[in-house]
N, C-alpha and C positions, 0 to 999 in steps of 0.2 A: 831084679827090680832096679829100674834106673833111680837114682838119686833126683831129686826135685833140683831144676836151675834156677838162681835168683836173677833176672836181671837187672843191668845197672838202669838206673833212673834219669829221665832225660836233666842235663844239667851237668854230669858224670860220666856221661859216655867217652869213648878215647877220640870221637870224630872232637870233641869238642876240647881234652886233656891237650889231647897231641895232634895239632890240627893238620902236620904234615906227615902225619900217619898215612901211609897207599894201604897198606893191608894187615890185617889182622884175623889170628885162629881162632874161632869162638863157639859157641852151642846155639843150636835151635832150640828157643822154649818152647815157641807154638807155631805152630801153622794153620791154616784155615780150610774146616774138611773139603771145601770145591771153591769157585773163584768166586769174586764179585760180579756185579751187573757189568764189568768193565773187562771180565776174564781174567780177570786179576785175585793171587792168591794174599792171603795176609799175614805176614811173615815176623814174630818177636826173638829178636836173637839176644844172647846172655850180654853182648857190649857189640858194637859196632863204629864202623870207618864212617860210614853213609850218614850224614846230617838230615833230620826231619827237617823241612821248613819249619822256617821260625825269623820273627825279628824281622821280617821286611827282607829273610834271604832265601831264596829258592834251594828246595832238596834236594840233594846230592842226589846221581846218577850211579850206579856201579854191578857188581854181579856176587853171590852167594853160591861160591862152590861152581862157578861158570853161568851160572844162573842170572838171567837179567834183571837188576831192580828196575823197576821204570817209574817209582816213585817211591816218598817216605816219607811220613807226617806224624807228626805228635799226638797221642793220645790220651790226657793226662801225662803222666812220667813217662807212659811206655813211649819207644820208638819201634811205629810197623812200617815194612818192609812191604811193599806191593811187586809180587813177582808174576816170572810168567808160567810156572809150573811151580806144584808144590815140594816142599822142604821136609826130610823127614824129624819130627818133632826128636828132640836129644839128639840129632846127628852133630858130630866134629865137622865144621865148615868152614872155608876160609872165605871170606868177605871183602870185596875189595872196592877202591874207589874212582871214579871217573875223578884222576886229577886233573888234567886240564881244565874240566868244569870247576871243580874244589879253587884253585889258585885265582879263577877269573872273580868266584865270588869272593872271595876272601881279599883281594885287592879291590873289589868295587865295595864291600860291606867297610872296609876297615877305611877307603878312603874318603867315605861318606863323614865316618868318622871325625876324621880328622880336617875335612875342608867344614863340618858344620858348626866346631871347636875353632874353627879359623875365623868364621861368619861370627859365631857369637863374640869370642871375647876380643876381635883388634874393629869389629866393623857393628857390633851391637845388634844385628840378626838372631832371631831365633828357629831354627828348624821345628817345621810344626809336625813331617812328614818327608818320608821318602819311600822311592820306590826302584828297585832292580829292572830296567829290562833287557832284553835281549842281546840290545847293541848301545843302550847308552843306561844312563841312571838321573834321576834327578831330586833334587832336595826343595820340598815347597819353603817358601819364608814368609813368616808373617811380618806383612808390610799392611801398609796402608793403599786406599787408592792413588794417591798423587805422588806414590816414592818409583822414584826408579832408580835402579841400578844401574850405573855408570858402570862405561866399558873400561873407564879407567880404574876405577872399584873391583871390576871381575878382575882386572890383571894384575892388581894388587894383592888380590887373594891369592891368585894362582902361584903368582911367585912366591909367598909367604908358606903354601901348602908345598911346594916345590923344594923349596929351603929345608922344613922341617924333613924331608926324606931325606933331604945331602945328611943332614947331622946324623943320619943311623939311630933313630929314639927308640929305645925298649918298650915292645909293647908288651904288658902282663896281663893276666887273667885273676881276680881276686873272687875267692868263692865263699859266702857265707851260709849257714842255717837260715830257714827262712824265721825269723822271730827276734832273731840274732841283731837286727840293726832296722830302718827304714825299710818295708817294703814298697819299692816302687810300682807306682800307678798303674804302668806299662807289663805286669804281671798278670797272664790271664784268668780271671774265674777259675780254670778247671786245675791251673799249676797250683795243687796241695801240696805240701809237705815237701817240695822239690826246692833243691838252693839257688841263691841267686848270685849271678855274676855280674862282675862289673868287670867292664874291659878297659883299662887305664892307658896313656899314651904317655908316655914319662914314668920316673920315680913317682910310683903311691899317688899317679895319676897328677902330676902340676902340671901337665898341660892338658888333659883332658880324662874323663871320669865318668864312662855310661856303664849304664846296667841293659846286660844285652845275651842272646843266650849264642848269636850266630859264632862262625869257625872265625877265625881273625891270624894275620900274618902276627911273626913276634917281631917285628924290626921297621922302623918308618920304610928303608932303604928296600925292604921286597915290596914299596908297593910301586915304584920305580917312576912312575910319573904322572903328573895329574893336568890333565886338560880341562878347563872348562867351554862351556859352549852358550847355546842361546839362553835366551831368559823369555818368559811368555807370565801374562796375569791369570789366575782363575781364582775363584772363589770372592770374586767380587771386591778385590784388594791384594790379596796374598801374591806373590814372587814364585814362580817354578824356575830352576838353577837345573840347565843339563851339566854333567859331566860323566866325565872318563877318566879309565885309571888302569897302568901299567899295560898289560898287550891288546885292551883295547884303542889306546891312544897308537899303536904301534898299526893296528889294523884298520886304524881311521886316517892316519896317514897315506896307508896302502892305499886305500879306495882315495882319497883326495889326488893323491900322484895320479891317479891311471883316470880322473877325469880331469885332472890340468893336461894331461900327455894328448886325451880324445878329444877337449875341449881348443887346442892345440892345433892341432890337426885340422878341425872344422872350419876354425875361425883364421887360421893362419896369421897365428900373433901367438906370443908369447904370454905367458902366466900373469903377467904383471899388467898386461894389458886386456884382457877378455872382459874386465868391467865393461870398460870402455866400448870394446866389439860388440857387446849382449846388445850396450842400451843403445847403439846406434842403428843393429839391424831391427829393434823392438820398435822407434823411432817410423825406420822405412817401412816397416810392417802397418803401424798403423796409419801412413801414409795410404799406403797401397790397398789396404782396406776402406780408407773413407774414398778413391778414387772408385772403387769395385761399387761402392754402395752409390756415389751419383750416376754411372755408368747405366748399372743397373736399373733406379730411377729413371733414367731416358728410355732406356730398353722396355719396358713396363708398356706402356701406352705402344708403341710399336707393334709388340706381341699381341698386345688384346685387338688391335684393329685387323691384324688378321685372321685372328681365331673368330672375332665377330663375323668377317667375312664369308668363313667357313659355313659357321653354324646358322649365318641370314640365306646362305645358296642353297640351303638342303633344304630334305624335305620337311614342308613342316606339319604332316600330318604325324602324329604319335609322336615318340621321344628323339628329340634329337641331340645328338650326343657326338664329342670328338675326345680326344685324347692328346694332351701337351705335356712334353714330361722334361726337363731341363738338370742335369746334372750339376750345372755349373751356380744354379736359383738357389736361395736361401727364403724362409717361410717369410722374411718382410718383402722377396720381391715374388714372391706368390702371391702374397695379399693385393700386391698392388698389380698385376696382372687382371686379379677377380674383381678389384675394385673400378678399372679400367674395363673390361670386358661387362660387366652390368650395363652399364651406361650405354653401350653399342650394340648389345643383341636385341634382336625388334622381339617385341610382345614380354619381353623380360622374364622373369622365372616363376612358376607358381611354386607353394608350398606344395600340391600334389609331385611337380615333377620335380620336385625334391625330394621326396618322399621315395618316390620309384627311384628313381637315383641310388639312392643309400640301399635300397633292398637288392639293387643289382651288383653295387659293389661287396656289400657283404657278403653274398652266396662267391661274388670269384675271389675279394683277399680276404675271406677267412675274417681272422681279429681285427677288426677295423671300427678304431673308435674317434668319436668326434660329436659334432653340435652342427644345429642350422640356427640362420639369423637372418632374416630379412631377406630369405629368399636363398640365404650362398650356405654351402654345407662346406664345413673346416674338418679335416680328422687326421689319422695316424695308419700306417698299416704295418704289418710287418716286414711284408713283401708284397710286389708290385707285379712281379713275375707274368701275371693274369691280366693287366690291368689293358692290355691290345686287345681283348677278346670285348671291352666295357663298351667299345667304339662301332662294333660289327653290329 
């Protein structure tokens, strides 16, 4: 008879004791007899490396026994495990963690940390919300709508956030019983009986002091450097704050080099100069376009008198019908093509031979949509392919 496993409770786990843990031996409590709707098995181990999401940090990535996690979310206390096959329940398994991903958030969660601790206490901000993504992170602030943030404010931050990693500050983990002190707001409904951490940045937390369950570096100095980036308004007043932190600022570097290096190359100038090059070729561009649109204006009237010509020499018994197709036209010098062309075809256009019109284009392009209006039928097609056969 196997012995019953207890496992440790989210808040306790070693992904969260020892957050530079890669691997750890542990037991399977449970498995789930076939997958999810997702093919996915459901997996409770006795302690684990792999962090459930939580706290505004995405879940750890990693494998069980070689076994791929592809996800891990909180249950109450428990932490399940979503794999790709299942686990045999009481098996000895080794559990390991996707550290590259572990160290990315652990530098983007703990920096958030400490630039919102920067925001609140030297610049009077308060973080309403944050969010992890992919390739940057950001911290909303509540402002008003007539506040902005100075680009001289963002750099004041930066370097002040920058500062505090040179100094090497202790970061600590303080964990209490829930009953034991203030429960914070920030605690969800379903977390019963589980304890609460507070993740402090200095001695007993003097510079900073949240209650928070995600993985976190112990040293300002591993989060190695903090960029910030644009700022944009939502919610009708509030401040979103991008930043970046430690080898993502490392890899947003990379990408900015290797589009100064192409941007370089195109513009044939130098980095310090491409402002200058963008807004002068944007300058000629719109030049060159308002010369395209009087051009084309003159061209307009030219084209309809001989299309009128066309369609005055045939025959005019039943439909008569031609075919003009311009690659080089854009839909205002169409319009003005068909605005010019009414005026010079003799007997001008009925709603009947509009009518037929449209039935005969629909059977050769297929999806073809649009409207008529005094006579002139406007649409869409997918393809034109067919549209030589309209004229025959």
């Amino acid at each position: 008879m196997v012995a019953s496993i207890s496992p440790k409770p989210v808040g306790l786990l070693s992904c969260q004791q020892q957050p530079f843990l890669k691997t750890l031996d542990t037991h399977v409590v449970s498995c789930s007899d076939g997958p999810n709707a997702d093919g996915l098995y459901e997996v409770e181990l006795e302690d684990t490396v792999i962090f459930p999401e939580g706290g505004g940090q995405p879940a750890d990535m990693g494998s069980i026994s070689g076994i791929a996690v592809r996800f891990a979310k909180r249950d109450g206390l428990r932490a399940i495990h979503y794999t790709e096959s299942p686990v045999a329940t009481g098996a000895a398994v080794q559990v390991s963690v996707d550290f590259a991903r572990r160290l990315d958030h652990m530098q983007q969660h703990s920096g958030q940390h400490l630039l919102s601790a920067v925001l609140e206490r030297e610049h009077g901000l308060d973080t309403v919300s944050w969010s992890m993504g992919d390739r940057s992170s950001h911290v909303e602030l509540k402002t008003t709508k007539d506040f902005v943030l100075s680009q001289s404010a963002i750099d004041a931050v930066e370097e002040r956030c920058n500062q505090i990693i040179m100094e090497q500050i202790v970061v600590n983990v303080r964990v209490f019983e829930q009953g034991a002190g203030d429960c914070p707001s920030s605690v969800p409904e379903d977390y019963v009986g589980g304890v609460i951490r507070y993740v402090d940045i200095g001695k007993d937390g003097e510079f900073d002091s949240n209650a928070c369950c995600g993985t976190h570096i112990t040293n300002t100095s591993q989060l190695q450097v903090v960029k910030l980036g644009a700022t944009d308004r939502i919610r009708g007043g509030n401040t979103r704050l991008f930043f970046y932190v430690g080898g993502r600022v490392r890899q947003y570097a990379h990408e900015s080099l290797a589009r100064d290096k192409k941007l370089t190359e195109l513009l044939s100038c130098g980095p310090e100069t491409h402002g200058e090059a963008v807004d002068r070729l944007l300058k000629q561009s719109k030049q060159a376009n308002k010369s395209l649109r009087n051009l084309r204006r003159q061209l307009a009237p030219l084209v309809a008198a001989d299309l009128a010509q066309q369609l005055n020499g045939s025959d005019k018994d039943g439909l008569r019908t031609l075919v003009y197709h311009s690659e080089d036209g854009d839909g205002q010098f169409a319009n003005g093509v068909v605005s010019e062309l009414v005026k010079r075809v003799k007997d001008g256009s009925s709603e009947e031979a509009v009518a037929q019109a449209i039935d005969q284009l629909g059977s050769l392009l297929g999806q073809c949509k649009g409207g008529a209006k005094r006579g002139v039928w406007q649409g869409k097609a997918a393809s034109f392919n067919k549209l030589s056969k309209f004229a025959m």
